[in-house]
C-alpha positions in Angstrom: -43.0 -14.4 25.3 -42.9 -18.1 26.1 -44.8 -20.9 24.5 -48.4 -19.6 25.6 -50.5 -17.8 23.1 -51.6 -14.3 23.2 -54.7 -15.0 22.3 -56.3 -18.5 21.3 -55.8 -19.6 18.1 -59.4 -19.8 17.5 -60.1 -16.1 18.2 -61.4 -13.9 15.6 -59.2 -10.6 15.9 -61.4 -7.7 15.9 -60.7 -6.0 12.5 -61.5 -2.7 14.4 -63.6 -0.7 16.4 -65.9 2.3 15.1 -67.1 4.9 17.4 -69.1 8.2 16.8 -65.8 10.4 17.1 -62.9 8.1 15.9 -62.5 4.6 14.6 -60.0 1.8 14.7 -58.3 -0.1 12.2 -54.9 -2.5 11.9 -52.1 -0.1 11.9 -49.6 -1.0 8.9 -46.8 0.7 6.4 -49.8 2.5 4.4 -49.9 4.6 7.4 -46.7 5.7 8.0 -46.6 9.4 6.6 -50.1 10.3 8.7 -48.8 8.3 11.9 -45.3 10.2 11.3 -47.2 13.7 11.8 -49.2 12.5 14.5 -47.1 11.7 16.7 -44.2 13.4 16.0 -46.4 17.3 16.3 -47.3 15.8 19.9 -44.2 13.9 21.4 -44.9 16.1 25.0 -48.3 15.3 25.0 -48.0 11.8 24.5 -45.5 12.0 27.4 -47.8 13.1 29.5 -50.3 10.6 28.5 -50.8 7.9 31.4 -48.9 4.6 30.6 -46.0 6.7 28.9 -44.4 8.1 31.8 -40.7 7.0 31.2 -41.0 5.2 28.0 -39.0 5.0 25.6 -40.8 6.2 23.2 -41.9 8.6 22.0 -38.3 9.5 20.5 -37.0 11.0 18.2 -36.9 9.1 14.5 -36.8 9.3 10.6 -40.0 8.3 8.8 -37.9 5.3 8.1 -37.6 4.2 11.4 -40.8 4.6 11.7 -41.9 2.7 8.4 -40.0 0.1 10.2 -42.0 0.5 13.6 -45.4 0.0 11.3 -43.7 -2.8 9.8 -43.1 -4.6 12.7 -46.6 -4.0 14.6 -47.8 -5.4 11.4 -45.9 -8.8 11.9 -47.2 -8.7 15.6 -50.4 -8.4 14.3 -50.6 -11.1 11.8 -48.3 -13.2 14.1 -51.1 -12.3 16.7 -48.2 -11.2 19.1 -49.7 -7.8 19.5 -52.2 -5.7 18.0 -51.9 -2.2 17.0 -54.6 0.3 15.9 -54.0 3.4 14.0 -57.1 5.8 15.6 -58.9 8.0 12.7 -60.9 10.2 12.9 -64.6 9.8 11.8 -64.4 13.2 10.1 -61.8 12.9 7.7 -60.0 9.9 8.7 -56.9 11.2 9.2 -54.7 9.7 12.1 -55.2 11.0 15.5 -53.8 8.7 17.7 -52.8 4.9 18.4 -54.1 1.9 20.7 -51.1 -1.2 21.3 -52.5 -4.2 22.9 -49.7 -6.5 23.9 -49.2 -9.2 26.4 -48.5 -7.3 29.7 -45.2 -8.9 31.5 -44.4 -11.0 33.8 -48.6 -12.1 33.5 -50.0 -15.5 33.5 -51.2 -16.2 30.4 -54.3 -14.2 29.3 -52.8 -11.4 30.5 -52.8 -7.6 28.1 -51.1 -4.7 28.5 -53.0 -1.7 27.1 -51.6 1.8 25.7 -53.0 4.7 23.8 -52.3 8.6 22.9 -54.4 11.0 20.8 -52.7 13.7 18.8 -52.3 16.8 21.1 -54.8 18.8 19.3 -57.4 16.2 20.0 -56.6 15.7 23.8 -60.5 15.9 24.5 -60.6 12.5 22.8 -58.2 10.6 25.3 -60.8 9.5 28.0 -63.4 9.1 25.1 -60.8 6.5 23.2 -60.0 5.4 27.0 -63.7 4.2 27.3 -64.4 2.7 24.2 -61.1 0.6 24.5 -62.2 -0.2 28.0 -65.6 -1.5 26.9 -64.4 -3.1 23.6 -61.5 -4.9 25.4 -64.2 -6.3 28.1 -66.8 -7.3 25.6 -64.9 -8.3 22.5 -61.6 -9.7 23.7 -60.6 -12.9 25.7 -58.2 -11.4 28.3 -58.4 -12.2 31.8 -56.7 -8.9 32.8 -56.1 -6.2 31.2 -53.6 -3.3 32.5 -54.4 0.1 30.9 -53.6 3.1 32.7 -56.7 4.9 33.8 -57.8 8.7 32.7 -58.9 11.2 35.1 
């Protein structure tokens, strides 16, 4: 990204997002041995998710790489570059799925690109997280666009 901010530097970065199914918080290193399991028990699924059709990812990697994938949305975050959420569940608040927010390419500035998956055996949840995103992006957020692939 060039020399325009993702967001302005007076913006107060939601910490999170609760909801009555699921809540959101920064995704960091302390999450990597849940976020592993997640994803890695529902690589098809997630490729089947809209917005991961051809991606790179999700691939196959150690816990390692993947403690170094936390690590770096983590730097995003703080860097405000990108923000990643791990998504818990309200129940036991283990993870069940993810939410990136990242500057969408080849935008003008202002611009986000949105992505998100739910564990496979929590699919039901995908238009739920979906719409709470939606709404939380529109009321909470500054961007002018926002690309995030729609759910059925």
């Amino acid at each position: 990204m060039d020399d325009v901010a993702f967001v302005p530097g007076d913006f107060a970065v939601p910490e999170g997002l609760t909801a009555a199914r699921f809540r959101l918080e920064p995704l960091g290193p302390q999450h990597n041995a849940a976020d592993y399991a997640a994803w890695t028990s529902s690589m098809e699924h997630i490729r089947g998710t809209p917005g991961f059709a051809g991606s790179r990812w999700p691939r196959e990697m150690s816990a390692q790489e993947n403690l170094g994938d936390l690590e770096r949305h983590a730097r995003d975050f703080a860097a405000r570059r990108g923000f990643t959420y791990t998504v818990l569940s309200a129940d036991d608040g283990d993870v069940i799925g993810c939410v990136y927010i990242y500057p969408a390419a080849g935008e003008a500035a202002g611009g986000a690109l949105v992505e998100s998956w739910v564990r496979a055996d929590r699919a039901a949840l995908d238009p739920v997280l979906y719409r709470a995103v939606s709404d939380w992006l529109e009321r909470d957020w500054p961007f002018q666009s926002v690309e995030y692939a729609a759910r059925g």
